[in-house]
Structure formats: structure tokens, C-alpha cells
N, C-alpha and C positions, 0 to 999 in steps of 0.2 A: 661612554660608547667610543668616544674618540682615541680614551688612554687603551681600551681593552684591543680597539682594531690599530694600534702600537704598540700590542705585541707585551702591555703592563700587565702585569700578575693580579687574580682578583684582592689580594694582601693589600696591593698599590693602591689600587682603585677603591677600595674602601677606607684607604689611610686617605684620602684626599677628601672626603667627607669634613672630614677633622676640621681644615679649615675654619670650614664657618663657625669652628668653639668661640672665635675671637667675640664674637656680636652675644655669644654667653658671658667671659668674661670683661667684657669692655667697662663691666664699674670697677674695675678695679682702676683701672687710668681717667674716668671721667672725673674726679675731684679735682685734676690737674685739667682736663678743659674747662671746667667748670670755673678756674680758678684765678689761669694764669692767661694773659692775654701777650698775644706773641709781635704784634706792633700797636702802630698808632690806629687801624683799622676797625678797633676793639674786639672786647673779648670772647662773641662767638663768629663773630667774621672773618676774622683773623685764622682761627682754626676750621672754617669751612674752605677760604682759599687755598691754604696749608695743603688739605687736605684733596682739593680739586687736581692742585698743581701735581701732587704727589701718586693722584692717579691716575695720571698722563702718563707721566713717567714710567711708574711701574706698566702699565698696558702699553705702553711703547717698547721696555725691555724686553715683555714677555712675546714681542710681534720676532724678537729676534730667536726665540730659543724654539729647538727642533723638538717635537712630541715623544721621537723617536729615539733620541742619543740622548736630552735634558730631561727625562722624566723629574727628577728632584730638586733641580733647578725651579720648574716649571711652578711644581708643587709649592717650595719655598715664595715664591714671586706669587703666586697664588693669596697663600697665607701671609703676606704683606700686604694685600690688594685687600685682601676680607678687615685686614686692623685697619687699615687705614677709612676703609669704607662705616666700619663699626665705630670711628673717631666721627668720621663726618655725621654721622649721624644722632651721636651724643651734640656733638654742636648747633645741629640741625633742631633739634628739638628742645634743647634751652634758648636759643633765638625764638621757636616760636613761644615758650612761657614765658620772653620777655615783651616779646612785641603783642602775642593777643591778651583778649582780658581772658578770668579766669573760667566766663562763660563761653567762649569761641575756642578756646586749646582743645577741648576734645573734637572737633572738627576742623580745625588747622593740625592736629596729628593725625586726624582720618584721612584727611588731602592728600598727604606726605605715604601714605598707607601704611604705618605705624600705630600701635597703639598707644594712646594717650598713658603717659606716666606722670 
């Protein structure tokens, strides 16, 4: 609604859907959170901070670009926001098959509103 009342073409506005393909493909990069631990914080804490810090950032960038003149800016910053949010939540959900047993994970990923994997 936003992008169409700026004047984006319905082409635009349905290429922005696209996006959230990331939370489709994100097993392709979860072997690598899955794997590598990025400090001393360990290995999925580590990547949930990563990933908190990183969408500050990105939503902070995206406070600075106009709807109107950055349509594909906008987009891109967008589909950085969706990987990064599709990383946290790879992380997010091996933290909890570490921490609960394997009786409570399907209800520590119901919490989360996520389906138990």
C-alpha cells in the first residue's frame, strides 16, 4: 500500500514479496550457524547477537531512505533485513534444541511461533 501510494509499478510491488524467499532458503547457510561460533559468547548466542546488532542497523539505515526517490534501495535493505531475521532465527531455534529436552522443544518452538523442526 505504501510502495503503490509512491507512485511503484504493480511489477515493484510484487517483486518485494520476493523477499521473504530468504526464510525459504536459509538452509542453505544454517550449516554455517549451525557450525561456526563467532566469539567467546558461544555458538548460538553469538549468532543471535550478530544478528540483533545487524537489525538495528539495517532498520536504522532503512529510517533514512525516501519511499519515493530509493524504491530499490529500500527493497535491497529490505531483503537484508529478511536474511538476517531468517539467520536469527536458525539460531534461535538451535538454542532452544539445546537448552530444552526433547520433550518441551515442540512448545519452546510454539512460544517462538515457529514450527517445531
Amino acid at each position: 500500500m505504501i510502495l503503490r501510494g509512491n507512485g511503484a509499478s504493480l511489477e515493484l510491488t510484487g517483486l518485494y514479496s520476493t523477499q521473504l524467499s530468504a526464510f525459504s532458503v536459509n538452509f542453505l547457510w544454517a550449516p554455517i550457524v549451525d557450525r561456526w561460533s563467532l566469539n567467546h559468547l558461544g555458538l548460538r548466542r553469538s549468532w543471535i547477537l550478530l544478528a540483533q546488532v545487524a537489525s538495528t542497523t539495517v532498520l536504522a539505515a532503512m529510517a533514512f531512505l525516501n519511499p519515493k526517490t530509493n524504491l530499490v534501495a529500500i527493497f535491497l535493505v529490505s531483503l537484508t533485513l529478511a536474511t538476517v531475521a531468517a539467520t536469527q532465527r536458525i539460531a534461535t531455534l538451535g538454542y532452544i534444541a539445546e537448552a530444552l529436552d526433547s520433550n518441551e522443544r515442540p512448545l519452546g518452538a510454539a512460544l517462538l511461533g515457529w514450527e517445531a523442526t
